[in-house]
C-alpha positions in Angstrom: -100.9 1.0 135.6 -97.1 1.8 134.6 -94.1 4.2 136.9 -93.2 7.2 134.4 -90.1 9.4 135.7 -88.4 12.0 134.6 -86.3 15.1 136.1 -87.7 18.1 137.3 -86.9 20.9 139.3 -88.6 22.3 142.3 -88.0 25.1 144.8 -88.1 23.3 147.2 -85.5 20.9 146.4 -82.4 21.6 148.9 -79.7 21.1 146.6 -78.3 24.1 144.5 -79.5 22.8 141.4 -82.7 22.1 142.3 -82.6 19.8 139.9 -85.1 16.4 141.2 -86.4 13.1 140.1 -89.9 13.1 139.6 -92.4 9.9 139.4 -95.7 9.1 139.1 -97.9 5.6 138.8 -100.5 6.5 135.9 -102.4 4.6 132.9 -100.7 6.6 130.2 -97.7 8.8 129.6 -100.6 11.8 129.3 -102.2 11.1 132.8 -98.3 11.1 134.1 -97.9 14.2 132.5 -101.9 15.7 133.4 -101.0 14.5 137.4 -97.8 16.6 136.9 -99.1 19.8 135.5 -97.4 19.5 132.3 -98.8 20.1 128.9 -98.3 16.2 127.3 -97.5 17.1 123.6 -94.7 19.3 124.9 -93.4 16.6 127.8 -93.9 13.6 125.2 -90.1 12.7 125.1 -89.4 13.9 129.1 -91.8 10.6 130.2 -91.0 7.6 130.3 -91.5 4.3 132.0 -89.1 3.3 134.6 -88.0 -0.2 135.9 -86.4 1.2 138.9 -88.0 -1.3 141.6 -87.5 1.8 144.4 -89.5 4.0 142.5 -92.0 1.5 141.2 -92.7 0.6 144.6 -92.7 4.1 146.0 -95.3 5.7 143.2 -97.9 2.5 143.4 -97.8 2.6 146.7 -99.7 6.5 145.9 -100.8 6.3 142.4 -101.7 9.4 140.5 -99.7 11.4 143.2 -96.5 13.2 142.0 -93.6 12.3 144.0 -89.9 13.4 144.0 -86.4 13.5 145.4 -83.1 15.5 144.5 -82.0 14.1 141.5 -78.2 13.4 142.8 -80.0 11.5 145.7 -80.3 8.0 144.2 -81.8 6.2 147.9 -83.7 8.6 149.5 -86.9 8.2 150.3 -89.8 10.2 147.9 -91.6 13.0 149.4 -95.1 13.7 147.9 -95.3 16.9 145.4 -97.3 19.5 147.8 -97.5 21.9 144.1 -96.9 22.0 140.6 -93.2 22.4 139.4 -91.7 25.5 138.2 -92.4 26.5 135.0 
């Protein structure tokens, strides 16, 4: 099982932007991008592994569960994805 980030956006993200960082502990860059609601072929190059030992620790600790932060936050803590982003 491999961490697979990448940035998002979510409503409910309180900073203006809404702009977040998004991770999830998966098999493959396509279950990353299935747990996330995303269509894989067009989130191929959004993916990608990360060696970020916060967030590594934080999505195995819930794998397959999308979790995310605001992305200028950098040590927050993770809270777990209650829908699927914005389009």
């Amino acid at each position: 099982m491999k961490v697979y980030g990448w940035q998002g956006r979510r409503a409910e993200c309180p900073t203006n932007h809404r702009q977040t960082r998004e991770i999830v502990a998966a098999k493959s860059q396509a279950a990353a991008a299935r747990a996330a609601g995303y269509d894989y072929q067009r989130q191929l190059f959004n993916f990608c592994e990360t060696g970020n030992r916060q967030e590594i620790e934080a999505a195995m600790s819930k794998p397959g569960t999308v979790l995310w932060r605001p992305l200028d936050d950098r040590t927050g803590p993770f809270t777990e994805a209650a829908e699927l982003p914005e389009p």
